[in-house]
N, C-alpha and C positions, 0 to 999 in steps of 0.2 A: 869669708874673705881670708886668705891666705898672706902673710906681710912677711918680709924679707929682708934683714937689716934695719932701717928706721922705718915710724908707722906710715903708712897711708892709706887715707879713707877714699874709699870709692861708695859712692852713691849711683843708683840705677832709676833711672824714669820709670820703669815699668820689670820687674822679674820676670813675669808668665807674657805674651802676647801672643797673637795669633800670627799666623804664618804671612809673611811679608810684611810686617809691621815693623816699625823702626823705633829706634828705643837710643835715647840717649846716657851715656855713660861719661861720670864726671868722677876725676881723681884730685884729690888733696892732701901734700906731703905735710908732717907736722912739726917739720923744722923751720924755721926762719932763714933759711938760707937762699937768696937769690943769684942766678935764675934756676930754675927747675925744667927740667925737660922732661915730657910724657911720654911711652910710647904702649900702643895697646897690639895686643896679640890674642888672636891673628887677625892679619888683616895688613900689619905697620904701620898702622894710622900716627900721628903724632896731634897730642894737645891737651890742655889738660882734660876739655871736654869733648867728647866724639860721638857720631852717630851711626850708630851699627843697623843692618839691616837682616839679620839670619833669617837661616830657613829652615835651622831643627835647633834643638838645644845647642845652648855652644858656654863652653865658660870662657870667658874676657880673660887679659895677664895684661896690667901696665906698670911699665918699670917706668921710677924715675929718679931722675939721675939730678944731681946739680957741680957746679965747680965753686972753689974758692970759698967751701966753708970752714967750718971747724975741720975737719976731717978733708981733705980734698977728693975731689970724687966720691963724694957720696951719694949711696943709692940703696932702693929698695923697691919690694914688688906687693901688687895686689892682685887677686882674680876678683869676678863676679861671674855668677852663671845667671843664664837666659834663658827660661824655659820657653819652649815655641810650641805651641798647639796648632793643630792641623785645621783648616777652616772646614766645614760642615753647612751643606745646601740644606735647608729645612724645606719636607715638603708635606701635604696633607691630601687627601680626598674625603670625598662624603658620600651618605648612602641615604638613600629616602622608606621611609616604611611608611603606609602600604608603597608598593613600587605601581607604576602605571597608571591609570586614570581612575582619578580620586571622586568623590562627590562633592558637591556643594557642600562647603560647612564643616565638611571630614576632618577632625585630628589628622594631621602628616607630620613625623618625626625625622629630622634629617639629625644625623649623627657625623661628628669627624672622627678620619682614622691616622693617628698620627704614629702607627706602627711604622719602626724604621724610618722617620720622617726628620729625626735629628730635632724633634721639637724641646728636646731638653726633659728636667722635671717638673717642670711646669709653666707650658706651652698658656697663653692666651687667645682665645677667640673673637673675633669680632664678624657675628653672622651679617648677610647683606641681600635683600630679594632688590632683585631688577636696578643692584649698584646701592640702594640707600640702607643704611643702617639697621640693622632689624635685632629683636631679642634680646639676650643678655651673654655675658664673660662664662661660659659655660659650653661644656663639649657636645651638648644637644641643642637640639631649636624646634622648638614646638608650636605649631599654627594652626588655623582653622577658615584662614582668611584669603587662603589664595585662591589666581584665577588661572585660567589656560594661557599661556604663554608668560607666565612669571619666573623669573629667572632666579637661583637660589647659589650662593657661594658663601665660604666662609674664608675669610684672612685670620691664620694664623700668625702668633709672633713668636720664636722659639725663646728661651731662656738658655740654650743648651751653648755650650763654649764653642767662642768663633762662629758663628751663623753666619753666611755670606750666599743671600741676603740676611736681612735677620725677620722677615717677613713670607709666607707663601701664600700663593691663593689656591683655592682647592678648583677639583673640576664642579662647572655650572650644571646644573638641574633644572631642567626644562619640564615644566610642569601643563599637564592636560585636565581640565575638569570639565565634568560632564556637564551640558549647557542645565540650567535650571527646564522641568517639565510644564510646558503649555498645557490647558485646556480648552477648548471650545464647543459651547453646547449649537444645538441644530438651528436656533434661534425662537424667538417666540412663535406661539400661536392659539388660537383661537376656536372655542368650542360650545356646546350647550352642554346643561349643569348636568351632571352626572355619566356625560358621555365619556369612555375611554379613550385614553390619549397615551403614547408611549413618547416618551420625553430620554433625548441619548446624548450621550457628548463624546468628542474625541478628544485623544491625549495624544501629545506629541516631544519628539527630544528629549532630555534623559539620557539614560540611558536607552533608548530604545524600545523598552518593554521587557516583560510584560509591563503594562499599568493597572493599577490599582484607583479605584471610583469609590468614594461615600455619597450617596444623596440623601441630604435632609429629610425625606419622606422615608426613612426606612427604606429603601429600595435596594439594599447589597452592594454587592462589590461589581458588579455590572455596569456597562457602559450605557447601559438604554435601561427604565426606567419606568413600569405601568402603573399611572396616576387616573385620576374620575375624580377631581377637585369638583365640590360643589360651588365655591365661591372662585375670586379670581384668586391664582394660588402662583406664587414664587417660590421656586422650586431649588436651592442649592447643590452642587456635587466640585467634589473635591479628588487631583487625581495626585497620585505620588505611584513613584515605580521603587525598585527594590533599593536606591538611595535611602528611601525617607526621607527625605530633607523635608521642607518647607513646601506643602500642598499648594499645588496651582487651584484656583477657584475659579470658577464660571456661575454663572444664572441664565436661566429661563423663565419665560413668565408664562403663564396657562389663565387666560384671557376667559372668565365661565359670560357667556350670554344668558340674560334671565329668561327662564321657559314662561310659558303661555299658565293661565291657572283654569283648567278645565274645570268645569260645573255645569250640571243639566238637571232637570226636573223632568217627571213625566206625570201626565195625568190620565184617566184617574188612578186616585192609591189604591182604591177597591177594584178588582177589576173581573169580571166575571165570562165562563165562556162564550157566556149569551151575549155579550159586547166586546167583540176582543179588540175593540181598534182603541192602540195606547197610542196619545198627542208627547213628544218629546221636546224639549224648550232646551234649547243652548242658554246659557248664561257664563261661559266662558268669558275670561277679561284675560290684554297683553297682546291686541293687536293679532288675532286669532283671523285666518284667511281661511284654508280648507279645513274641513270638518271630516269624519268617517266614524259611523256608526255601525257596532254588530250586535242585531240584538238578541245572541245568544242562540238562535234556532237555524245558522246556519245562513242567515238573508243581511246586509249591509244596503247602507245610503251614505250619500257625499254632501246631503240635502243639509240646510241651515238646522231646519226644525222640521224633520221628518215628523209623517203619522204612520204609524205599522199595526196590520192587524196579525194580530198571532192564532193559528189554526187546532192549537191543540192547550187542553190545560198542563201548569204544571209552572217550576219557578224556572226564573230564565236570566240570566248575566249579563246585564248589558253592559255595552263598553264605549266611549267617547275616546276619539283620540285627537286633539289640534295641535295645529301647526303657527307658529307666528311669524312675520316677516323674516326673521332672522333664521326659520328651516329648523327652529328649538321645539320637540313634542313633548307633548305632553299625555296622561289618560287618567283615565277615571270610571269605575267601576261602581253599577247599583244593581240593585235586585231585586227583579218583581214578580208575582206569585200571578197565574191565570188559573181564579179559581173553576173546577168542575162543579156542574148541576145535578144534581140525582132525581130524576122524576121515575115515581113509581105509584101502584093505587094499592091501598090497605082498603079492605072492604069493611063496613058496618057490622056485616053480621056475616054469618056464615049457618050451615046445616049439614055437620057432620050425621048424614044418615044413610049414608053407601050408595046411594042413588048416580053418584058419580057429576053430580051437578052443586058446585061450591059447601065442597066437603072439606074444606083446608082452610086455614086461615096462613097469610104470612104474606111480603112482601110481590105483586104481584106488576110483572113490566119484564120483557128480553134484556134492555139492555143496561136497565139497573142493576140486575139480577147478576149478568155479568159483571158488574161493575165491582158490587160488595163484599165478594170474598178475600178483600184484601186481611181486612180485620170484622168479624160480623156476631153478632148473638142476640136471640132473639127473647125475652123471658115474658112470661106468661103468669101474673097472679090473680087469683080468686078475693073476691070481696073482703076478706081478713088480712090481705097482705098476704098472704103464703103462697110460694111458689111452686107452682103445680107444671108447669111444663119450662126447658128453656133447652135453645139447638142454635149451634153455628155453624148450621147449613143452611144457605138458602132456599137448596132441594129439598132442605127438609123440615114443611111445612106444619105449622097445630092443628093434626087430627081430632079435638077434643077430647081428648086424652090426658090423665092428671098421674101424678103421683109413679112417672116415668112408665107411665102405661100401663100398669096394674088398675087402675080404675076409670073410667068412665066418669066426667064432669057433669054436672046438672047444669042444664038451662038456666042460662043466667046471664049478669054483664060481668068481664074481665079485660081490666089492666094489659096492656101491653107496652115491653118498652124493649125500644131495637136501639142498640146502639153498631157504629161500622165507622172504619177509618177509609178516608177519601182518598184520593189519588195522591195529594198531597202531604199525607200520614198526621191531618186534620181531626180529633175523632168529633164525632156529631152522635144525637141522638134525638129519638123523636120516641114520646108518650100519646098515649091514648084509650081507648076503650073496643071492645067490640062485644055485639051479643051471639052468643051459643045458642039457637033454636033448634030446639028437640023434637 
């Protein structure tokens, strides 16, 4: 304040205001002298109090004047300066990380940018999804919650001098997220125990694919699935695509029908080739309808309880296989031996004497003889126990001949023991005696 002659105080409503703001200005001379007249410059206003309007800085001058005091015409002056600040629009925008369609549950980061925006030195925020309040007084906003078509702004409030408004809103952020991913299995069904069954599901929405399968049974990342449950078996899979988010779940059930319990007997257990006809007995239980027997030589029957004669010795697989209402099989596997006969004639005595007439001893028959050389030895001992002849040919019959033909046996009775392995790799053996006439 600047005074001129006697004091007077000017007082100001306001020094700094923003631009078009009115600001009252009041003068007080400090003589006791009435009346006083005001006058403010520029402008000519008169009074002691006036209301000025600028529109840049401006400094005030009020003189005032009175008559009839001590001094006649007395007067003096004051200024005040006006600071005027320029107003300032505040504005913001905002940016979203990740940009574009987000997942289910995804962290998204929206940030404001109040570069240039006149937000002052320290702007406030107030974030807002779809109009309602959201977050906290902070230049970020962090969620995890949003849907497709949720709307994202933020109202700033600047701090910064003269704001007009003193508020912005930022541009809106239209948000897409991928729908959550479907699954659906192919639905149940229905099988006998052990049968193979491929069990699949489809995945759908997401993003699109690829999808990604877990099934409970260990089955991989596959859409379909090869199970052979023996019991009834509920099967789990689970799909997610490259989201991750929160696995869609499906089931299927695999329905096991109980099989039939095959069992059969056959008689007799001995069975020889001189009797080959074997009697077979179902004793299957489970509602058992067709029957199918193979009994290993190449011949089958559909019969309850077949009887089969078999034409040759030798062991043979038989196999039962039923069926129960439900079209569930079942089999069952035994084993039976047809034993072969060996007929052949060992004579009493024998007279190796060259005559050409029962000069041999040894196993005597065509088609034993063929039969033995599977496994065959013949041994020969003399009254002491001691072995004087022994040959694993059938051709090659006891000459009476000892001590591997170096000597000539005496007329006498000898031990003979044959032993030979059968068609069935049975070994057998037959003892006896014969006499040597000289």
């Amino acid at each position: 304040m600047t005074v001129t002659g006697r004091i007077i105080e000017v007082v100001s409503q306001n020094d700094s205001v923003c631009s078009g703001s009115k600001v009252n200005l009041t003068a007080t001379a400090t003589w006791n002298v009435a009346p006083v007249t005001y006058t403010w410059y520029p402008g000519g206003l008169v009074g002691q109090t006036v209301t000025v309007n600028p529109t840049s800085t401006t400094v005030y001058t009020v003189t005032a004047n009175t008559c009839g005091g001590i001094d006649a015409n007395d007067s003096a002056q004051a200024t005040s300066t006006v600071k005027v600040f320029p107003n300032n629009t505040p504005s913001v925008t905002i940016t979203v990380n990740p940009p574009g369609t987000i997942c289910q549950g995804s962290n998204v980061t929206f940030t404001a940018d109040t570069t240039n925006g006149n937000g002052g030195t320290n702007p406030s925020f107030q974030w807002q999804v779809n109009g309602a309040n959201a977050g906290t007084n902070n230049q970020t906003f962090t969620t995890n919650t949003l849907k497709t078509g949720d709307v994202i702004t933020v109202i700033m409030t600047s701090n910064a001098p003269c704001p007009l408004p003193a508020t912005a809103t930022s541009n809106p952020i239209a948000m897409t997220v991928y729908p959550a991913v479907t699954v659906t299995t192919m639905g149940d069904t229905t099988i006998c125990a052990g049968q193979p069954v491929m069990v699949c599901a489809t995945a759908a929405n997401g993003t699109g694919g690829p999808y990604f399968y877990a099934w409970n049974n260990g089955g991989g990342n596959s859409n379909c699935a090869n199970v052979s449950p023996l019991v009834t078996t509920v099967y789990l899979v689970s799909a997610t695509d490259s989201c991750q988010s929160n696995p869609a779940l499906d089931s299927v059930t695999v329905t096991v029908l109980r099989p039939p319990n095959p069992i059969f007997i056959f008689s007799p257990s001995d069975i020889s080739i001189l009797t080959p006809a074997v009697s077979f007995t179902d004793q299957s239980s489970g509602d058992v309808t067709p029957w199918f027997w193979d009994f290993g030589d190449s011949t089958t029957s559909n019969l309850h309880n077949p009887t089969h004669t078999y034409k040759t010795p030798g062991t043979y697989t038989v196999k039962l296989v039923v069926t129960n209402v439900d079209g569930c099989m079942d089999s069952i596997t035994n084993t039976l031996v047809i034993h072969d006969e060996y007929f052949f004639y060992l004579p009493n005595s024998f007279t190796p004497n060259g005559d050409g007439i029962n000069d041999f001893f040894g196993p005597q028959g065509t088609d034993a003889l063929q039969a033995l050389p599977l496994v065959y030895t013949m041994t020969i001992y003399n009254r002491w126990g001691e072995r004087i002849f022994e040959t694993d040919n059938t051709s090659l019959p006891w000459g009476g001949q000892a001590n591997s033909g170096s000597k000539v046996a005496e007329a006498g009775v000898y031990v003979y023991l044959i032993r030979f392995q059968d068609s069935n790799y049975s070994d057998k053996q037959i003892v006896g005696s014969v006499t040597l006439i000289r």
